[in-house]
Backbone bond lengths (Angstrom), bond angles and torsions (degrees), N, CA, C in turn:
res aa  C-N    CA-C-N  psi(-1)  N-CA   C-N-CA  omega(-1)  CA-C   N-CA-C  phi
1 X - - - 1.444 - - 1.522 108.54 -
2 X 1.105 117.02 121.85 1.616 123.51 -174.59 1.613 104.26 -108.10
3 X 1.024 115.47 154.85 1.812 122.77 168.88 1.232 104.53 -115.90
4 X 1.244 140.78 15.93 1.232 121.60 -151.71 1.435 159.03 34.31
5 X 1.339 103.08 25.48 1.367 130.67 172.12 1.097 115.92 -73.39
6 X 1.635 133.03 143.09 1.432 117.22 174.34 1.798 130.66 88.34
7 X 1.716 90.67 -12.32 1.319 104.05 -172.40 2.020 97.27 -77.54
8 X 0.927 133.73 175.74 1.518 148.92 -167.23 1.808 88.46 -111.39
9 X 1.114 100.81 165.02 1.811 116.13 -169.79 1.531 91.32 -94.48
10 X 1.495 141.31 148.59 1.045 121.23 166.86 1.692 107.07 -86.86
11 X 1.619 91.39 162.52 1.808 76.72 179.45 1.320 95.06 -113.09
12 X 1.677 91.98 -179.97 1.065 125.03 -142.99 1.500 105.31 -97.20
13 X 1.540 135.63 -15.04 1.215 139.05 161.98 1.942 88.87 136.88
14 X 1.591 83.89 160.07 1.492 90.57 177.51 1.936 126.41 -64.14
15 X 1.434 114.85 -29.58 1.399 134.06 162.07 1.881 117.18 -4.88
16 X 1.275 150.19 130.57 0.733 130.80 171.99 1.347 106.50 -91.00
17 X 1.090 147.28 156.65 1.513 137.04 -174.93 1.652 90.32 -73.72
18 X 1.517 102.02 158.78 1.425 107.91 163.02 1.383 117.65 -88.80
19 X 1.096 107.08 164.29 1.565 108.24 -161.37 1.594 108.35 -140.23
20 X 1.275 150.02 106.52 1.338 145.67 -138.12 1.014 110.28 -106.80
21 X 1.604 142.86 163.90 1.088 160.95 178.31 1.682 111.83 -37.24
22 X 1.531 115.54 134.13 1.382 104.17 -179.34 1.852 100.56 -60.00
23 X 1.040 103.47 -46.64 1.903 109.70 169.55 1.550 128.63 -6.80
24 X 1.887 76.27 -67.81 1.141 93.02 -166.74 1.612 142.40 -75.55
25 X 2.329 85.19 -17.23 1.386 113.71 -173.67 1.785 96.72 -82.43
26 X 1.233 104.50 -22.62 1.371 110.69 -174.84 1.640 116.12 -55.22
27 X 1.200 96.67 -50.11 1.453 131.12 -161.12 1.681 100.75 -79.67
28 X 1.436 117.87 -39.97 1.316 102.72 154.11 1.303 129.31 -85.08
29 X 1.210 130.24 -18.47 1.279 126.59 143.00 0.945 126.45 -25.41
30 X 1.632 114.93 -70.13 2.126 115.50 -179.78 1.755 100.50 -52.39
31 X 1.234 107.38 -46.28 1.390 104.57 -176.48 1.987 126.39 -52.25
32 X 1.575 100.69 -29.52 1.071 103.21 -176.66 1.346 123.82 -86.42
33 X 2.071 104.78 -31.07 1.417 107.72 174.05 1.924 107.78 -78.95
34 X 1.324 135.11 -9.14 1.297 149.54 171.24 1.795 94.34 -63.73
35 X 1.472 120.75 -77.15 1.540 92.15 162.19 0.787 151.37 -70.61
36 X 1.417 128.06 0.42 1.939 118.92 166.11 1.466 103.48 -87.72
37 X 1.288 112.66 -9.63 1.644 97.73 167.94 1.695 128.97 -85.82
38 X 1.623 91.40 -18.54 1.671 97.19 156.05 1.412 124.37 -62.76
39 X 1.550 119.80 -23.04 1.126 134.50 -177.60 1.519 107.85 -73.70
40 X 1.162 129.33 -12.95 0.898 131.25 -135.29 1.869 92.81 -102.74
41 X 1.664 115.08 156.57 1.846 109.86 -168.09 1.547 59.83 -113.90
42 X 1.088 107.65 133.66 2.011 121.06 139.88 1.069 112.41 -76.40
43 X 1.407 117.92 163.33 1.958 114.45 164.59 1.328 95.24 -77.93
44 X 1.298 113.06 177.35 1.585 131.99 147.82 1.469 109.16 -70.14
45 X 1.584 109.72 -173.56 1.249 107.75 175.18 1.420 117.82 -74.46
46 X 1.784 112.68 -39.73 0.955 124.01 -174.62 1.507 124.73 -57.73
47 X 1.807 114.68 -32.82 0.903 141.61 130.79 1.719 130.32 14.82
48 X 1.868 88.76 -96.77 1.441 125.29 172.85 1.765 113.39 -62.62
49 X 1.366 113.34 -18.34 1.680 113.66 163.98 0.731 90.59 -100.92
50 X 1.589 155.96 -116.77 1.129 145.18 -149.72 1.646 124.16 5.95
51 X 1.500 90.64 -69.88 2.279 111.62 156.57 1.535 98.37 -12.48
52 X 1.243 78.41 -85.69 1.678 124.08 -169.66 1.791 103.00 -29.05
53 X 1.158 91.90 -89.98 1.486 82.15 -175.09 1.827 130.21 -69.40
54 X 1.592 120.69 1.56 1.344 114.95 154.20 1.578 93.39 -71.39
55 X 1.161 123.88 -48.03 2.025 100.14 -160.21 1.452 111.16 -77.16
56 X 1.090 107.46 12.23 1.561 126.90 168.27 1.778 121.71 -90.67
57 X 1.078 100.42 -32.29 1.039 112.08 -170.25 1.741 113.13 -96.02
58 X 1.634 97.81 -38.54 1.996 110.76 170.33 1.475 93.01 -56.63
59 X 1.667 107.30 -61.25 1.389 110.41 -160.71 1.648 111.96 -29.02
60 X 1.605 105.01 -77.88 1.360 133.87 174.61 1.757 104.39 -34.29
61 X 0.961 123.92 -53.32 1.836 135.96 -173.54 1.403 96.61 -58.66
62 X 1.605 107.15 -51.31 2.004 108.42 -166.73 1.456 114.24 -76.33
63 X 1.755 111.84 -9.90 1.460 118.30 -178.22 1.222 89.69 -91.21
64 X 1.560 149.48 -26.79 1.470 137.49 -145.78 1.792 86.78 -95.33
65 X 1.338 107.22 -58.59 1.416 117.36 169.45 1.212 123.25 -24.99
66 X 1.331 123.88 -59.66 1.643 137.57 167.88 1.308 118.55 -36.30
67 X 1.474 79.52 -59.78 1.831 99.26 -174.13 1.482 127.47 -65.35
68 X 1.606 96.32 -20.46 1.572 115.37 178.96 1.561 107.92 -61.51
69 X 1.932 94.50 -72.74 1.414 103.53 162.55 1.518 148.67 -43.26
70 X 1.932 100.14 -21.18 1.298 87.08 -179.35 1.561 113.92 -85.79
71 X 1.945 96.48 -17.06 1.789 100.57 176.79 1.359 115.11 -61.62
72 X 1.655 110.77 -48.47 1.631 105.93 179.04 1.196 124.68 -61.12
73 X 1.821 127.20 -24.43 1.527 118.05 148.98 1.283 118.33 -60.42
74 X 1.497 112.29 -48.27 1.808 82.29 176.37 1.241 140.71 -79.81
75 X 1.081 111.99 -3.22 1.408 125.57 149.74 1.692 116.50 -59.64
76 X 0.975 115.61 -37.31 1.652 116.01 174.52 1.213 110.08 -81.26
77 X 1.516 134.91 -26.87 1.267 128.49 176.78 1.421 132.53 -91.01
78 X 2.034 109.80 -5.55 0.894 124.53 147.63 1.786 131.87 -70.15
79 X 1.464 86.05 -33.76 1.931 97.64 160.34 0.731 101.50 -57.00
80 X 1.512 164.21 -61.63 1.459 160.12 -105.36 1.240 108.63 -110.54
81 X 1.959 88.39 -63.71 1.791 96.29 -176.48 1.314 104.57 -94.61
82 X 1.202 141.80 -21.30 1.441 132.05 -165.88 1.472 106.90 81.58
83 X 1.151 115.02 157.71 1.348 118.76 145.77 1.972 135.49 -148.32
């Protein structure tokens, strides 16, 4: 009774694959990222401010935040150590 474990991959023939022009791979490249960007939903404008000003607003909130915390440690680490 075999499971097929252990067996070798068959190959694929002696052939080296072909391999194409840096050019040419290029050239389908632009071509390929040119359609997924058609694919692509944009926002509207209304959209893109909207974005805009919540990550404006976290931004601004997470710097006040920081800044809160880093005063109330140093304020505690001047209790501690003095200066």
């Amino acid at each position: 009774m075999t499971t097929g474990k252990g067996r070798a991959t068959p190959s694929r023939g002696d052939a080296a694959p072909h391999k194409a022009s840096v050019f040419s791979r290029l050239l389908r490249f632009l071509r390929e990222v040119v359609a997924e960007l058609r694919k692509v939903i944009w926002p509207t404008r209304k959209q893109l401010v909207t974005y805009t000003i919540v990550v404006l607003v976290f931004v601004t909130f997470m710097v006040a935040f920081v800044s809160l915390l880093d005063w109330v440690f140093g304020l505690g680490i001047n209790a501690v150590f003095g200066s």
